[in-house]
KEKE-3310 file (N, C-alpha, C; in steps of 0.2 Angstrom, whole numbers, plus 5000, padded with zeros to 4 digits):
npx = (5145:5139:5125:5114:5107:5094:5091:5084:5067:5055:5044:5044:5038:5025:5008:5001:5011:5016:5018:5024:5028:5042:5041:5047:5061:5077:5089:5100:5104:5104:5110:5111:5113:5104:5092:5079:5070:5058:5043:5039:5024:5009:4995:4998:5006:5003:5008:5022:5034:5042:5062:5068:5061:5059:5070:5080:5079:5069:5058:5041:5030:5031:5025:5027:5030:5015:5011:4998:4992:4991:4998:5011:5006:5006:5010:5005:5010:5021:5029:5045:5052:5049:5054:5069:5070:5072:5082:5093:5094:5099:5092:5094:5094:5082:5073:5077:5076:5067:5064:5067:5073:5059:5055:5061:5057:5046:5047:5053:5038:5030:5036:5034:5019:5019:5024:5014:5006:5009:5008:4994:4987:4994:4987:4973:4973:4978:4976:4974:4969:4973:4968:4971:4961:4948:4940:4927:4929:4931:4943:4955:4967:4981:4979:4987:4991:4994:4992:4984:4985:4982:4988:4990:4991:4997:4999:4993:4991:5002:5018:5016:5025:5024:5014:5005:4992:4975:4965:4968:4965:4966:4966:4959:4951:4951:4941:4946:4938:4930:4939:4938:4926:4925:4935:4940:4945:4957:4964:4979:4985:4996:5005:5014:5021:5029:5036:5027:5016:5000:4987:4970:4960:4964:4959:4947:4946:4945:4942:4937:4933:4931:4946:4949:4943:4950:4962:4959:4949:4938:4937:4924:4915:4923:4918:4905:4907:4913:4908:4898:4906:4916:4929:4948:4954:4966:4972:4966:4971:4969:4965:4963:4962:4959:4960:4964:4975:4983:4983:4992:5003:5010:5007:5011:5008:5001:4996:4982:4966:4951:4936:4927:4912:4917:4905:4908:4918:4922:4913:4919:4930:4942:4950:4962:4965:4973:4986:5002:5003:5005:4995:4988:4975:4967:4952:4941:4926)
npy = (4965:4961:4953:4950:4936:4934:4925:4910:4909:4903:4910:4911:4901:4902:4905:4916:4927:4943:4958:4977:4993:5001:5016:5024:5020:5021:5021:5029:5030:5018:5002:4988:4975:4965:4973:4976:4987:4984:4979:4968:4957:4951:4939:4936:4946:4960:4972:4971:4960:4949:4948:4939:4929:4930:4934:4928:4913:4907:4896:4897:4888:4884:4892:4908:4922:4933:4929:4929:4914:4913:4905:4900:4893:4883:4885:4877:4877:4878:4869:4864:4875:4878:4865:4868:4876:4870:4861:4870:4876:4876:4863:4867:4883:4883:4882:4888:4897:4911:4921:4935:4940:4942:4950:4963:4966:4969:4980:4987:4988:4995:5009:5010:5012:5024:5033:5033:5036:5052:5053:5054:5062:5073:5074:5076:5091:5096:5109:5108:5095:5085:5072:5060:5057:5047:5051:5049:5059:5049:5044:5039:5026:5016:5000:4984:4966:4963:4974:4989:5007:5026:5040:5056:5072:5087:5098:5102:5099:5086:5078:5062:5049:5035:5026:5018:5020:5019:5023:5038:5057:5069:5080:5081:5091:5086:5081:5076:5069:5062:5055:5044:5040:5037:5029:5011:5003:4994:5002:5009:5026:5036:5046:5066:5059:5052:5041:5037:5022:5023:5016:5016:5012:5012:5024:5020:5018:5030:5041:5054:5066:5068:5065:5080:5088:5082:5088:5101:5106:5112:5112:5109:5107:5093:5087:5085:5078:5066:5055:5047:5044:5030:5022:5016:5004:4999:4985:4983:4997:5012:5023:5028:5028:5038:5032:5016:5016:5025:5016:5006:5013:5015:5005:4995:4980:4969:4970:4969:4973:4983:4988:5001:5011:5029:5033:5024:5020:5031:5032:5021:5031:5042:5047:5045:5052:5048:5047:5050:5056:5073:5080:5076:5072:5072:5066:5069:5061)
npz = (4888:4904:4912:4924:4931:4942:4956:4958:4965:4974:4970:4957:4950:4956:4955:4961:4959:4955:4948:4948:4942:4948:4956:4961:4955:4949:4938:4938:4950:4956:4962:4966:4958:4956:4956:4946:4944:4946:4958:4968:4970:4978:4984:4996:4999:5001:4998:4995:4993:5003:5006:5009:5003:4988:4982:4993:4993:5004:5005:5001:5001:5015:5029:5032:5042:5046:5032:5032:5031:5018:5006:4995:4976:4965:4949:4934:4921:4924:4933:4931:4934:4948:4951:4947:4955:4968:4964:4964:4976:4991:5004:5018:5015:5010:5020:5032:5047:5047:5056:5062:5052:5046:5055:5051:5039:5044:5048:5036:5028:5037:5034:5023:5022:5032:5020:5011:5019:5022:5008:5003:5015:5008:4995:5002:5004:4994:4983:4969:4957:4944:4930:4917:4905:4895:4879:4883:4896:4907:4919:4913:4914:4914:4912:4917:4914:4928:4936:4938:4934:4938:4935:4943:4944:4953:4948:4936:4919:4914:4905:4901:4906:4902:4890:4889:4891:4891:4879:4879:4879:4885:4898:4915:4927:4943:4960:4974:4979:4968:4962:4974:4972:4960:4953:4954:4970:4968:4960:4957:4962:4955:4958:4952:4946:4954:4968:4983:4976:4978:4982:4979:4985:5000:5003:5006:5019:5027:5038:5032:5035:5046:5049:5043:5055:5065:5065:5062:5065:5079:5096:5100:5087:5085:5096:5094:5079:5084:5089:5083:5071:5064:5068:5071:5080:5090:5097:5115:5117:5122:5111:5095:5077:5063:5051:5041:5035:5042:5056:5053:5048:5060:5069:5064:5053:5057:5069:5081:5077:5077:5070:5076:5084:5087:5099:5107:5111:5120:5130:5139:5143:5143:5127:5115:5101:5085:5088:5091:5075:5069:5072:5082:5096:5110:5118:5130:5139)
capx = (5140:5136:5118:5114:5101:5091:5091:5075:5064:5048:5039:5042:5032:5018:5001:4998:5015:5013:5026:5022:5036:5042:5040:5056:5067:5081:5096:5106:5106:5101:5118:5109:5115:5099:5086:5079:5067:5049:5040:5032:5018:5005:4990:4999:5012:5001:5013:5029:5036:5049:5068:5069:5057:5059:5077:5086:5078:5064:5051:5036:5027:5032:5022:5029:5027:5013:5007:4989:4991:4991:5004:5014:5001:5009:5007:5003:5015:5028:5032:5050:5056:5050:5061:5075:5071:5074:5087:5099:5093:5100:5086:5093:5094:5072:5068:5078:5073:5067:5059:5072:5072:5055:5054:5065:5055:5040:5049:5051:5033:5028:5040:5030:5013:5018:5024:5008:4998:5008:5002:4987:4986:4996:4983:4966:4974:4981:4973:4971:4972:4968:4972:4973:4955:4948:4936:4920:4927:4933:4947:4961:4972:4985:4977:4991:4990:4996:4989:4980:4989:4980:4992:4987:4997:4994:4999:4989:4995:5010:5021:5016:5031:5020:5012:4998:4986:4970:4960:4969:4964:4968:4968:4953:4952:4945:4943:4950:4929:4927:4941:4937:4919:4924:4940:4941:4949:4963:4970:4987:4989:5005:5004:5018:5028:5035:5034:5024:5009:4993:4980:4964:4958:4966:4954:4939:4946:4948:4937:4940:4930:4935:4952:4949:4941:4954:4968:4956:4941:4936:4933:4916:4917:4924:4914:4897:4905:4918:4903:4895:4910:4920:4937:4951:4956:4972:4967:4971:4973:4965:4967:4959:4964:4955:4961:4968:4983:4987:4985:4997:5008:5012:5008:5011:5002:5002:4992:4976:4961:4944:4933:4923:4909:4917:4904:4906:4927:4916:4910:4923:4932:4946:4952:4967:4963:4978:4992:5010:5004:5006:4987:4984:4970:4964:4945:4935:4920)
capy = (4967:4957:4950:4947:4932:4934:4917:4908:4907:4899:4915:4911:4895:4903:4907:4922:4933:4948:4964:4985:4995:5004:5022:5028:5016:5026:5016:5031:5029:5011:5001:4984:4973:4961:4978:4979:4994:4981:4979:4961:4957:4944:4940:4937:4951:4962:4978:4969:4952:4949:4948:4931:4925:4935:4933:4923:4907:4903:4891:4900:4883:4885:4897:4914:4928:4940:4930:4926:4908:4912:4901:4898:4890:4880:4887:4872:4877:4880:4864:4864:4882:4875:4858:4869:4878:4865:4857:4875:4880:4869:4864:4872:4889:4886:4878:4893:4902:4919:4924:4940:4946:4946:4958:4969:4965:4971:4986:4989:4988:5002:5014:5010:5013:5029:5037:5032:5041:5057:5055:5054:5068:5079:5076:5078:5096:5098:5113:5104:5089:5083:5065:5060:5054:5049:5055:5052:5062:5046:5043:5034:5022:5013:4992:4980:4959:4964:4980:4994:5013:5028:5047:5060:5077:5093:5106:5102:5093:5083:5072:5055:5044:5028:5027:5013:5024:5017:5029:5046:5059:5073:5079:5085:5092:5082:5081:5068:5064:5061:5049:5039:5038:5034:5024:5004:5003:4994:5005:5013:5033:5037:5055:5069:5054:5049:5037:5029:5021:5023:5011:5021:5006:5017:5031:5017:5017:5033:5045:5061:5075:5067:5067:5085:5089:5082:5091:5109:5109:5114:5105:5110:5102:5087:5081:5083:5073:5061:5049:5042:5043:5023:5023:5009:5003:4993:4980:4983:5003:5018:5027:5024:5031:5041:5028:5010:5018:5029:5013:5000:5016:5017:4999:4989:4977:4964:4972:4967:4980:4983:4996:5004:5019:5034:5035:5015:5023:5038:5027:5019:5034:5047:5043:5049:5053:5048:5044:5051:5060:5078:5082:5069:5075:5067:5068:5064:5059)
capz = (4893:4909:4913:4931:4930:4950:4957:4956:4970:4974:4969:4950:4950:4959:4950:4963:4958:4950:4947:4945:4941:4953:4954:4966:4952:4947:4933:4939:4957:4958:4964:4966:4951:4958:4957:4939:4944:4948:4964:4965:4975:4980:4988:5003:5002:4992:4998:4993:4994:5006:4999:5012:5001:4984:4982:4998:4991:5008:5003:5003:5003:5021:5033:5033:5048:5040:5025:5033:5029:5008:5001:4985:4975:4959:4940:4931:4917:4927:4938:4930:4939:4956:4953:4948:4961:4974:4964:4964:4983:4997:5009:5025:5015:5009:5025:5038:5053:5047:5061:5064:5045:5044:5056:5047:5033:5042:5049:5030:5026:5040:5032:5016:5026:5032:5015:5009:5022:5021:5002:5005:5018:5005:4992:5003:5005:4987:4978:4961:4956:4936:4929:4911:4905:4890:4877:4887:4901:4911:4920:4908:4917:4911:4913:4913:4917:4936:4940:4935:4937:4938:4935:4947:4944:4957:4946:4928:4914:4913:4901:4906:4904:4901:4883:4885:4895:4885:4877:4881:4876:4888:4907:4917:4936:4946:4966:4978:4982:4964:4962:4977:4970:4953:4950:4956:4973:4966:4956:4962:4960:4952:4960:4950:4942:4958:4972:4981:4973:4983:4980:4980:4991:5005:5005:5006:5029:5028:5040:5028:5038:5054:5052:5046:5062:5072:5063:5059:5069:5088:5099:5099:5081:5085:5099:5088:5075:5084:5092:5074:5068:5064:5069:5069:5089:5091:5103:5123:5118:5121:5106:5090:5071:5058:5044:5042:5034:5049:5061:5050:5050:5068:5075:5058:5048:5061:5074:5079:5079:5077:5069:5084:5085:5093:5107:5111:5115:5125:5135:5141:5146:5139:5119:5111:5091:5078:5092:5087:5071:5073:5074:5087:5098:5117:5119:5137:5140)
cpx = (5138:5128:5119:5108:5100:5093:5084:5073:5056:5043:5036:5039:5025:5014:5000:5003:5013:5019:5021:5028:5036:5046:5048:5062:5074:5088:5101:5109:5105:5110:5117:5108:5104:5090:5083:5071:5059:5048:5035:5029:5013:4999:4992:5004:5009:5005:5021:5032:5042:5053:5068:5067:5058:5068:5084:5083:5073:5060:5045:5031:5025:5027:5028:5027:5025:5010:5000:4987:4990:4997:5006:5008:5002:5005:5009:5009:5022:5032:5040:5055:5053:5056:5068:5078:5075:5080:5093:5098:5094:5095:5086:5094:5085:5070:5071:5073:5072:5062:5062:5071:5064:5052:5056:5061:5048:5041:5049:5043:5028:5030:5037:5022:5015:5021:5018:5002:5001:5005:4996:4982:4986:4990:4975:4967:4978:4977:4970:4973:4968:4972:4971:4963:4954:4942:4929:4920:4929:4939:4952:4966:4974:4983:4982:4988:4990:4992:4986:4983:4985:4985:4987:4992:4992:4996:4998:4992:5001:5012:5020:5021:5027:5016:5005:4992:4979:4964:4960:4967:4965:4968:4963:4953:4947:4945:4945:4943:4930:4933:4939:4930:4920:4929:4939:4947:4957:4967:4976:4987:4996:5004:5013:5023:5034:5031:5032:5019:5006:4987:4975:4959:4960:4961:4948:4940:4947:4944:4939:4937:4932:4941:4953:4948:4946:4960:4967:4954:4941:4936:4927:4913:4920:4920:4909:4899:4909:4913:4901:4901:4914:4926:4940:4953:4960:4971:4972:4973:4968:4967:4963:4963:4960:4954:4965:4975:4986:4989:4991:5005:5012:5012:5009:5006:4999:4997:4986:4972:4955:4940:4928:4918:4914:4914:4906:4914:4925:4917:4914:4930:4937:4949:4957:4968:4971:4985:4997:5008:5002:5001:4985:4980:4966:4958:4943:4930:4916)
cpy = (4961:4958:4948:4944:4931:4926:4915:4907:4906:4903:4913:4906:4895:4909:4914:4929:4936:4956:4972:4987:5002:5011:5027:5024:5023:5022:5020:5032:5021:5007:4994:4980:4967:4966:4978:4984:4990:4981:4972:4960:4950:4944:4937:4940:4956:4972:4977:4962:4950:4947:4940:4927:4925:4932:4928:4916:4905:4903:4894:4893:4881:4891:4903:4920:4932:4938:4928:4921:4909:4910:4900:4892:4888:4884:4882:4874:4879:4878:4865:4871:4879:4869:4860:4874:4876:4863:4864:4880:4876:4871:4867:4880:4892:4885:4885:4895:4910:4924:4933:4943:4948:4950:4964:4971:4972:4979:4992:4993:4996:5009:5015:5015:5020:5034:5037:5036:5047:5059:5057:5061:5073:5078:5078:5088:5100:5104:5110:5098:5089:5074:5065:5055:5052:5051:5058:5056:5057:5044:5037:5032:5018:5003:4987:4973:4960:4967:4985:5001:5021:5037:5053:5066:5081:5098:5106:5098:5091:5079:5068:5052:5037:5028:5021:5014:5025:5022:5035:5050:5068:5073:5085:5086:5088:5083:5075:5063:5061:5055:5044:5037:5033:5029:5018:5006:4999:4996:5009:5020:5034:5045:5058:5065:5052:5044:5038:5030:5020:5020:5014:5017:5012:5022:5027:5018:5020:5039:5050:5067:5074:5068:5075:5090:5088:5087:5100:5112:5110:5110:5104:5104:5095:5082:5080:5077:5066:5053:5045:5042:5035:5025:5016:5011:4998:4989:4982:4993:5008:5024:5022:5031:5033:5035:5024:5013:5020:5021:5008:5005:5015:5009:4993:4985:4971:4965:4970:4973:4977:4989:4997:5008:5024:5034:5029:5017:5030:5036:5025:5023:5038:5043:5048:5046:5052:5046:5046:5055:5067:5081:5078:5076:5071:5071:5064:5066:5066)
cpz = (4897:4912:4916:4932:4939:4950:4958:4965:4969:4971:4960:4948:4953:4955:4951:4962:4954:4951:4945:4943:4946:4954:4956:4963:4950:4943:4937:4948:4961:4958:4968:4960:4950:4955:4950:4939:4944:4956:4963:4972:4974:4982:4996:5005:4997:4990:4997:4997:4996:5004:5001:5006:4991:4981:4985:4997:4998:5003:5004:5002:5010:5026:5034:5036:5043:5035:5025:5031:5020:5007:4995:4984:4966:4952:4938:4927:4918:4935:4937:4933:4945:4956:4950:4951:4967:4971:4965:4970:4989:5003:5015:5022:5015:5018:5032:5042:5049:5051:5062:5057:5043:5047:5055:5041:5035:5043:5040:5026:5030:5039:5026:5016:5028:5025:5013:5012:5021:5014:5003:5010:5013:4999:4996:5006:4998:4984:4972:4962:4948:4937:4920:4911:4897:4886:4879:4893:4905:4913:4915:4913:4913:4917:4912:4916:4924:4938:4936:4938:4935:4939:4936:4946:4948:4952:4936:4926:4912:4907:4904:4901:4901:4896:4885:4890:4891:4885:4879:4877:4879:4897:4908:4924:4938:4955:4967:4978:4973:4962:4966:4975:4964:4950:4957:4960:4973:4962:4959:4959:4961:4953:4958:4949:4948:4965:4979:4979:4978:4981:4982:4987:4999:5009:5006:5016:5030:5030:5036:5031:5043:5053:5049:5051:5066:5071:5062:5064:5076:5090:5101:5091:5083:5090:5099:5084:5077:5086:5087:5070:5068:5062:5070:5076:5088:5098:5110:5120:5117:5117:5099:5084:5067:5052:5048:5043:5040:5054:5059:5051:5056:5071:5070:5055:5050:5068:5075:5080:5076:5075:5074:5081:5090:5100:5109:5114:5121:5130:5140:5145:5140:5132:5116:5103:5087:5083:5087:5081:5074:5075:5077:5093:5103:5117:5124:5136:5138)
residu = (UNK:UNK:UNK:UNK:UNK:UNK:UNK:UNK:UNK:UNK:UNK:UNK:UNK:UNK:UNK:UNK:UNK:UNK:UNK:UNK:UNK:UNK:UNK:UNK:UNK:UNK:UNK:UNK:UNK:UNK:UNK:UNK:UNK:UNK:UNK:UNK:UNK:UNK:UNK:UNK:UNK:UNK:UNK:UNK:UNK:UNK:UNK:UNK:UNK:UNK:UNK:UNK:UNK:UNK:UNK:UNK:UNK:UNK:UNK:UNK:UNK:UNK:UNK:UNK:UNK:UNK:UNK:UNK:UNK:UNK:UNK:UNK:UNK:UNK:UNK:UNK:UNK:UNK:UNK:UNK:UNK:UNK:UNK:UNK:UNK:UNK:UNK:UNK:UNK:UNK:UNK:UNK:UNK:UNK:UNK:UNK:UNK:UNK:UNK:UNK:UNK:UNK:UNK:UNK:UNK:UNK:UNK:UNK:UNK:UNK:UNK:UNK:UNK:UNK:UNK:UNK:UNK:UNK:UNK:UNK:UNK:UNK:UNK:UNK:UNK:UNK:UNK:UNK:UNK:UNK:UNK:UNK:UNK:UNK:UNK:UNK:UNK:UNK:UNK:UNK:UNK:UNK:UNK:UNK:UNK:UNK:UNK:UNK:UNK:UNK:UNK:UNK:UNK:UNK:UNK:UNK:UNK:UNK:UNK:UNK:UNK:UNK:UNK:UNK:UNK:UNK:UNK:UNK:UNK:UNK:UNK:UNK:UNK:UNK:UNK:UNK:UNK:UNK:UNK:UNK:UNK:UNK:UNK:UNK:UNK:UNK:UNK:UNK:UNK:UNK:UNK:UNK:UNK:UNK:UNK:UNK:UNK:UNK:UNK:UNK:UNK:UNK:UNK:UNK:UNK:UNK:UNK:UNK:UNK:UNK:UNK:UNK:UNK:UNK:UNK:UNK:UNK:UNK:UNK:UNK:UNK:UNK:UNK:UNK:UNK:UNK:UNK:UNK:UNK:UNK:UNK:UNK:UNK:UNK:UNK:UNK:UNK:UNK:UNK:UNK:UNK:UNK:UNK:UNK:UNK:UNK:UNK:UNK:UNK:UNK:UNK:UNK:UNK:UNK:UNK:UNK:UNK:UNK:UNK:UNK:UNK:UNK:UNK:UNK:UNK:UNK:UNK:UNK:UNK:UNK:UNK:UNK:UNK:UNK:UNK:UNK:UNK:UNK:UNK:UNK:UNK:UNK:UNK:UNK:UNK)
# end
């Protein structure tokens, strides 16, 4: 049997790496000797850590489009993978131009951002939801050193494939209100044992009755509640979005914007609700 050792890169000497496992893995259709079914992440790629960086050996010491100025930041016990990093990565492959793949990269990341919002859609209109809790009645997550993962099933109680979900003890209904209330926004929902994971954080930008409104209600309805409503404004456009998620969907994670009032976009003249998603919705004055 052959063992495909990755090539090292700057990530594995940095204090801030950290890995999940990644939900959409598959042994049987995975055809990526490189792939071993994780998802690594950062605090300056905290949706996934570009392969430039990840794999194709760029120095993340160096400024990278998109990481918000957070850099590789040495793990003391592990100077000897950076120096055999440097010594098995020739300098014009760390030091390149990646200005062009990390567009690709980001293009990747928007394709992420919108799976995640139809998630997120599909549960604020789910019928059921339970999760697995334990004996007091509270949510049971599985806690690791990385991450924290929270099993969200729409149709009752499932097999969970993952054994170290602390202190199980069964599965209880719950609503979506009652998770965003009650579980830590950085927990990931592992919604029906498939991908993607949805960091509960998501629902924290997330108008939930307004974007009901724009997708359900009147317009009688909407233009009572769209004025006190906080919305997300990509800078230089008229249009604003219900949720973060929705605006990184559509204009990336690079955008700049701003949370508004609805009336303060009123004011201003006609406002087009959700842009591009199928419930978009123009309001004037």
């Amino acid at each position: 049997m052959t063992s495909i050792v990755p090539p090292l890169s700057s990530c594995d000497s940095c204090v801030r790496l950290k890995s999940v496992p990644d939900p959409d893995w598959s042994p049987d259709e995975n055809h990526d000797p490189l792939d071993t079914g994780s998802l690594y992440f950062c605090a300056a790629f905290p949706d996934g850590i570009p392969q430039d960086i990840k794999l194709l050996g760029f120095d993340h010491r160096l400024p990278y489009p998109a990481d918000g100025g957070v850099r590789h930041e040495l793990r003391q016990d592990r100077a000897d993978l950076l120096a055999a990093f440097e010594e098995e990565t020739p300098a014009d492959i760390r030091h390149r131009d990646v200005e062009a793949s990390a567009q690709a990269w980001m293009r990747q990341i928007a394709v992420l951002k919108e799976r995640r919002l139809r998630l997120a859609e599909f549960l604020l209109y789910a019928g059921e939801l339970a999760v697995p809790v334990q004996g007091d009645g509270t949510p049971a997550s599985w806690d690791f050193d990385d991450f924290r993962m929270l099993a969200v099933s729409t149709s009752g109680p499932i097999e969970l494939d993952l054994d170290e979900s602390d202190g199980f003890q069964g599965w209880r209904s719950v609503s979506l209100n009652e998770i965003i209330a009650d579980v830590a926004e950085d927990v990931l929902l592992y919604v029906d044992k498939r991908g993607p994971l949805l960091p509960v954080g998501a629902f924290h930008t997330f108008d939930i009755p307004l974007y009901r409104t724009v997708r359900d209600g009147s317009e009688g309805q909407l233009r009572q509640e769209f004025p006190e409503a906080l919305v997300y404004r990509p800078e230089g456009e008229r249009a604003v979005f219900t949720s973060l998620l929705a605006l990184e969907a559509a204009r990336g994670t690079t955008v700049r914007w701003e949370p508004v009032r609805g009336r303060d976009m009123l004011a201003e003249g006609e406002v087009v609700i959700d842009p591009g998603r199928p419930h978009q919705r123009p309001l004037r004055p």
